[in-house]
Every structure is written in structure tokens, then in C-alpha cells.
C-alpha positions in Angstrom: 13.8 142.2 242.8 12.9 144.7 240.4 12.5 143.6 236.9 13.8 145.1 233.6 11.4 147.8 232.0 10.9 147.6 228.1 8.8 149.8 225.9 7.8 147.3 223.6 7.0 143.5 223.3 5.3 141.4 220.2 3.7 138.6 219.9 2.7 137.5 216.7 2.3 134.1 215.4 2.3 135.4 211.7 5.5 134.7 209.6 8.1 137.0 209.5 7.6 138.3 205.8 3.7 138.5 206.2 3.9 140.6 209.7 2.6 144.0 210.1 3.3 144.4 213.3 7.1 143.5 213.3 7.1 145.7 210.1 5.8 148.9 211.8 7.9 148.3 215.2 11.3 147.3 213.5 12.8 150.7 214.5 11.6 150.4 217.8 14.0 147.9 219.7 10.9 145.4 220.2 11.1 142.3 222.3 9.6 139.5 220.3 7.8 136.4 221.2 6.6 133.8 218.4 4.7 131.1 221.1 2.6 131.4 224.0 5.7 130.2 225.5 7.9 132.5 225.2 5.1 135.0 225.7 5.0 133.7 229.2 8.6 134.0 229.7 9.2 137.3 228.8 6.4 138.0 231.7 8.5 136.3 234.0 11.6 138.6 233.3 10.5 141.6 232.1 7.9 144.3 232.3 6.4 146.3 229.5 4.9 149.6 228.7 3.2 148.6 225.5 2.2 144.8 224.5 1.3 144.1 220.7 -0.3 140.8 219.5 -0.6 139.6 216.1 -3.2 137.2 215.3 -3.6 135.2 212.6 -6.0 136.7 209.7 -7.3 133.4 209.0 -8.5 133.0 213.0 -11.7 134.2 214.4 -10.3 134.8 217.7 -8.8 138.3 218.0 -11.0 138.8 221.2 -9.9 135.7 222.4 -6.4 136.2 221.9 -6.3 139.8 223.5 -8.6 138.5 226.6 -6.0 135.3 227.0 -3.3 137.8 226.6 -4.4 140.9 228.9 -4.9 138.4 231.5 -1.3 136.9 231.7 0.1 140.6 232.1 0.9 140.8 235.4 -1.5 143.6 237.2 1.2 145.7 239.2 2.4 146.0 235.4 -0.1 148.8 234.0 0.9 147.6 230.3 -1.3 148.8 227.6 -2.1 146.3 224.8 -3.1 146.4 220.9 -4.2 143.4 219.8 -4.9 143.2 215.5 -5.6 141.3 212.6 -5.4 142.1 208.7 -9.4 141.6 208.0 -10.6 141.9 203.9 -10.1 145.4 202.2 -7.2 146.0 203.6 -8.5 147.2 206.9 -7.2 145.8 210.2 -9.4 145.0 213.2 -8.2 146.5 216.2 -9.2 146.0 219.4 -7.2 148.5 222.2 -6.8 148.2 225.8 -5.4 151.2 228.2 -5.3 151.4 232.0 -6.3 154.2 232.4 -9.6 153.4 230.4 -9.6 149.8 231.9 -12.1 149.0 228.6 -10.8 147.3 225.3 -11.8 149.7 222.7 -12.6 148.2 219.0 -11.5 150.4 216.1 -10.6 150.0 212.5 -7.7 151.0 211.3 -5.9 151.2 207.8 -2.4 148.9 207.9 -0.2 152.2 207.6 -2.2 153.2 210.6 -0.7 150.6 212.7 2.6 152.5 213.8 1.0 155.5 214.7 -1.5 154.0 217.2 1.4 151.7 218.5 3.6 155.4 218.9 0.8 157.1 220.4 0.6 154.5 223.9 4.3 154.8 223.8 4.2 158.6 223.8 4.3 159.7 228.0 
């Protein structure tokens, strides 16, 4: 059985009003999961091009969090993932994972920043 393809799922465990990454994908259609969860369900039913995760700014474990994530995604998938948090300054930690580069990639990136690296691995 072939599963539905999405462009766009996020996970954040930030609250609504205080989430940058439902704030820069609200135009986008995204699926959204709040808890591991429903993280996991969505896996079970649906396939994605483009995985974003939230974490909390107050956590040390962004790498953590995109490791635990990237290795739920099923691997026939070929999902990309972003995986952020709002660090001091106003600067968000960003670490980035592609397929095609099979690497996480660690960047720093301005908030307003966000929607553009997010439109760029949704761009064919």
C-alpha cells in the first residue's frame, strides 16, 4: 500500500504563540505533530519530503532531538530534515540533514532566515 506523500511535517514542542517554525510554515499546508506520539503516527501513515523539528530553547539537546528524529524516518522515505532552536542574540542553531549529502550540516541562521532554508529543500 502506497502511502500519502506530504511536503511538510512539524514537530515542535514549543507553544503555539512562541513557535518559529509554525510561524514561517503557516502558508505552507504543514502537518503538525506536538508529541513524540503523534510524531510516530504520522510516520505510520504518511511520508514526507521535508521534516522540521522544533526544540525547546531552554534544552540542550538539539542534536539529540534531530539524531532521535532522523532515525524514526523510515529509510525508503528520503525525507530531508531541519532541526532548530532559538539560541541568545537572536540567532537560531540549526542543524540540516539532506540525502543526498547523508551528513547533518550545523549552520546559524537569523529567525527570518528560517522560511527560506525550509523553501529551499522544498524547492525540486
Amino acid at each position: 500500500m502506497q502511502l500519502p506523500q506530504y511536503d511538510l511535517l512539524v514537530f515542535s514542542l514549543v507553544a503555539e504563540q512562541k513557535s518559529l517554525a509554525r510561524s514561517a510554515t503557516a502558508l505552507l499546508n504543514p502537518r503538525l505533530a506536538t508529541s513524540s506520539d503523534e510524531l510516530s503516527a504520522h510516520f505510520e501513515a504518511e511520508r514526507f519530503k521535508l521534516i522540521v523539528v522544533e526544540c525547546d530553547p531552554d534544552s540542550n539537546e538539539l542534536a539529540q532531538s534531530a539524531i532521535n528524529v532522523h532515525r524514526r524516518i523510515p529509510p525508503e522515505d528520503g525525507s530531508s530534515l531541519i532541526a532548530f532552536k532559538a539560541g541568545p542574540d537572536s540567532v537560531l542553531d540549526l542543524l540540516r540533514y539532506t540525502p543526498s549529502a547523508s551528513a547533518f550540516a550545523f549552520l546559524a541562521a537569523k529567525p527570518h532566515q528560517l522560511r527560506a532554508h525550509i523553501l529551499e529543500l522544498l524547492t525540486p
